[in-house]
C-alpha positions in Angstrom: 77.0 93.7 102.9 74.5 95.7 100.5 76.3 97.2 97.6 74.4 100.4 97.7 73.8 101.2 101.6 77.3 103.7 101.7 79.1 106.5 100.5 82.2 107.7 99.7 83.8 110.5 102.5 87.2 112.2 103.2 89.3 111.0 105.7 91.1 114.4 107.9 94.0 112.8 106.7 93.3 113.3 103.4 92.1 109.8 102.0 88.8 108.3 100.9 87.2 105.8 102.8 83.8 104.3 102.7 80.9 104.8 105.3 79.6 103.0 106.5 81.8 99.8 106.8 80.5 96.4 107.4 80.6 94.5 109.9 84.2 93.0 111.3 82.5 89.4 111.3 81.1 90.1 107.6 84.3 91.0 106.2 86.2 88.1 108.0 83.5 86.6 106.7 84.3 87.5 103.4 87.8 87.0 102.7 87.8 83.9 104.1 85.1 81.8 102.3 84.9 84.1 99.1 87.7 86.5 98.1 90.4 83.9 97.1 88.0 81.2 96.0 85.9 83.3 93.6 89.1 85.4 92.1 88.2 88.8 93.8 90.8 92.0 93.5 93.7 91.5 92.6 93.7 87.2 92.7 92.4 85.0 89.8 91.1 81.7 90.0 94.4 80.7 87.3 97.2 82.9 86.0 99.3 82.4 83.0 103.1 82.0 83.6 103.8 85.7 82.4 101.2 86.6 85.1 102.9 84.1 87.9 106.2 85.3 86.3 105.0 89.2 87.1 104.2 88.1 90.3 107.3 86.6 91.3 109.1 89.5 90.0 107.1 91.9 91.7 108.1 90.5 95.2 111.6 90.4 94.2 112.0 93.8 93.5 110.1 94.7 97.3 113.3 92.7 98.7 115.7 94.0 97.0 114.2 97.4 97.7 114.3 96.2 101.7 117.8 95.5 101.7 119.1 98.7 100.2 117.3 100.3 102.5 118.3 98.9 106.1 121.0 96.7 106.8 119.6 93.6 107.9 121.7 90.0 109.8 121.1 87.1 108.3 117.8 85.1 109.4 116.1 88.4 109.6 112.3 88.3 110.8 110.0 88.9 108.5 106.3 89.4 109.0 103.5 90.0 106.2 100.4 91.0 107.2 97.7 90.0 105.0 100.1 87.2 102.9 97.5 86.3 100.4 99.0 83.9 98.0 101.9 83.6 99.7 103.6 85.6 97.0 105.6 87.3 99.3 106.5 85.4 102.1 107.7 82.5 99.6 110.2 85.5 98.3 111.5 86.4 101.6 111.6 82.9 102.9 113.5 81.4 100.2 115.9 84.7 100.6 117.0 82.9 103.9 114.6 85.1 106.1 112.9 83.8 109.2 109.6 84.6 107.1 105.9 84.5 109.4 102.5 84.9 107.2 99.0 85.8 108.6 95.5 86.5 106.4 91.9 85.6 107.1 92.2 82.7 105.0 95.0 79.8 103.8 93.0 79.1 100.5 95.4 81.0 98.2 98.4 80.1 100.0 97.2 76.6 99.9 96.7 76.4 96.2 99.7 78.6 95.2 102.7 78.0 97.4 101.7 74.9 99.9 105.3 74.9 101.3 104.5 78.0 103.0 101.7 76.7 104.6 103.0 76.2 108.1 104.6 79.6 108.2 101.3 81.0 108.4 99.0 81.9 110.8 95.0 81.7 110.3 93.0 84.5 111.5 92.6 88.1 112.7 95.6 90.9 111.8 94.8 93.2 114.2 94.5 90.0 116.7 97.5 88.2 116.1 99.8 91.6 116.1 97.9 92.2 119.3 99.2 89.2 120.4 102.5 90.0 119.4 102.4 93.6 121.2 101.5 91.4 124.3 104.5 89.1 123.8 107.1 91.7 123.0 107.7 89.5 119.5 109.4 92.1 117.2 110.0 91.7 113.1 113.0 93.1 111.1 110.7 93.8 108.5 106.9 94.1 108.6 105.2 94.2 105.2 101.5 95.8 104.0 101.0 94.8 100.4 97.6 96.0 99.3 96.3 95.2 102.4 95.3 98.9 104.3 92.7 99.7 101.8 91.1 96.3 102.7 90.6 97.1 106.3 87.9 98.4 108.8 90.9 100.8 110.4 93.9 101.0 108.4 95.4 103.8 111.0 94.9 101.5 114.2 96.1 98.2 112.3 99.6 100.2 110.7 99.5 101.8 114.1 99.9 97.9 116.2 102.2 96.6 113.3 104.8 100.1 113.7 104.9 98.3 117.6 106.3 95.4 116.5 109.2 96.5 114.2 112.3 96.1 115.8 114.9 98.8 116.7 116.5 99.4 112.9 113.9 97.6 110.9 111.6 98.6 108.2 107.8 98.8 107.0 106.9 98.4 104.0 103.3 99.5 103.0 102.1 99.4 99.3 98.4 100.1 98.0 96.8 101.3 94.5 96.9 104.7 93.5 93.7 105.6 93.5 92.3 109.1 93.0 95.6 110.0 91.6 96.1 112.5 89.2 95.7 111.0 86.3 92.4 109.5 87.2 91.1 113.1 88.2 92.3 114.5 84.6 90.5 111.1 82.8 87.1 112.2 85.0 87.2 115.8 84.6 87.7 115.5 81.0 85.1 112.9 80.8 87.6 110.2 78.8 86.1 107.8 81.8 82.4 108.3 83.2 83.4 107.4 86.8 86.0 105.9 89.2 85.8 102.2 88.1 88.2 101.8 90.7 85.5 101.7 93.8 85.5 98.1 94.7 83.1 97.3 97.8 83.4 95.8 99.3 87.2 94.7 99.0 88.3 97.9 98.9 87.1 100.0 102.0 89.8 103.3 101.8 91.6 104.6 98.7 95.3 106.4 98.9 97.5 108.3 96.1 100.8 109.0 96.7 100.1 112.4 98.9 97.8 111.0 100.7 99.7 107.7 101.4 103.0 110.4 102.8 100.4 112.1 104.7 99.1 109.1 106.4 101.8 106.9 106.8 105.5 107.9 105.7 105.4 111.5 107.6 103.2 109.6 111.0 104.6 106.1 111.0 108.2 107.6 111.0 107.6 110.4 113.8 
């Protein structure tokens, strides 16, 4: 994956994504024998415990956020696609939710929270919710948390996992603000020389909030 061999373009539905992408068997390449090993993104080799401590928070508040907005029984499904560290799924699991995991690689989860281990399944998203489509498996809640800007197709994969949430559940998608208005004003007015936050190839599409409502909130809920 050369670092230099694409270019930025607008989506028609109003976000930036890069052109062209690699290859599916690069990128599952990828995160799966580099991305949690080396520290890519968002993921560090070590944390401090005010970083684990920010972490934990963090998927605490996406709960509680969950549960005030849908009324869920107790044992609720709960799905998250792209589970990294196991961050989140720890969260929910612990909550008393029947929690299920799935990511291109169990190296994170493995070194961060090992009792989630066998909640999670190893391999393709678009695959395995494929899979799920096929076997009418539904999920209370399905959670995206800065995963669509990773992918090849972020409208086809959000498009497989809005299949799969049952009748009164929820989807919770979250993803950096990128391009927002803030980082247009620190461009324009030259206070930053250019978008440091282009990451190839990690990050293959970049929202803000608009275009995140266009894409997602106003489509996924129709």
């Amino acid at each position: 994956m050369g670092e230099n061999d694409w270019e930025l373009v607008m989506d028609p539905l109003g976000f930036r994504t890069i052109e062209p992408k690699p290859s599916k068997e690069d990128l599952s390449r990828y995160y799966a024998e580099r991305y949690y090993q080396e520290g890519k993104g968002s993921y560090e080799v070590t944390y401090t415990p005010q970083e684990i401590e920010h972490h934990r928070l963090k998927a605490r508040l996406i709960r509680r956020q969950v549960e005030r907005t849908v009324a869920l029984p107790p044992g609720a499904r709960f799905l998250d696609i792209g589970c990294g560290e196991g961050r989140l799924l720890d969260q929910f699991a612990s909550a008393g939710y029947d929690a299920t995991g799935v990511d291109f690689s169990d190296h994170g989860i493995t070194k961060w929270h090992p009792q989630m281990v066998g909640r999670m399944h190893l391999g393709d998203y678009e695959e395995f919710l494929g899979g799920c489509v096929e076997a009418r498996q539904t999920y209370d809640v399905v959670a995206f948390t800065n995963v669509v800007e990773h992918v090849l197709d972020p409208r086809r994969l959000v498009s497989l996992a809005k299949a799969v949430v049952a009748r009164g559940g929820v989807m919770v998608i979250v993803a950096p603000n990128d391009f927002s208005p803030l980082h247009e004003k620190l461009l324009s007015e030259g206070i930053i020389s250019e978008p440091f936050w282009i990451a190839y190839p990690d990050h293959l599409s970049y929202f803000n909030k608009d275009s995140m409502l266009r894409c997602w909130v106003r489509r996924v809920s129709r």
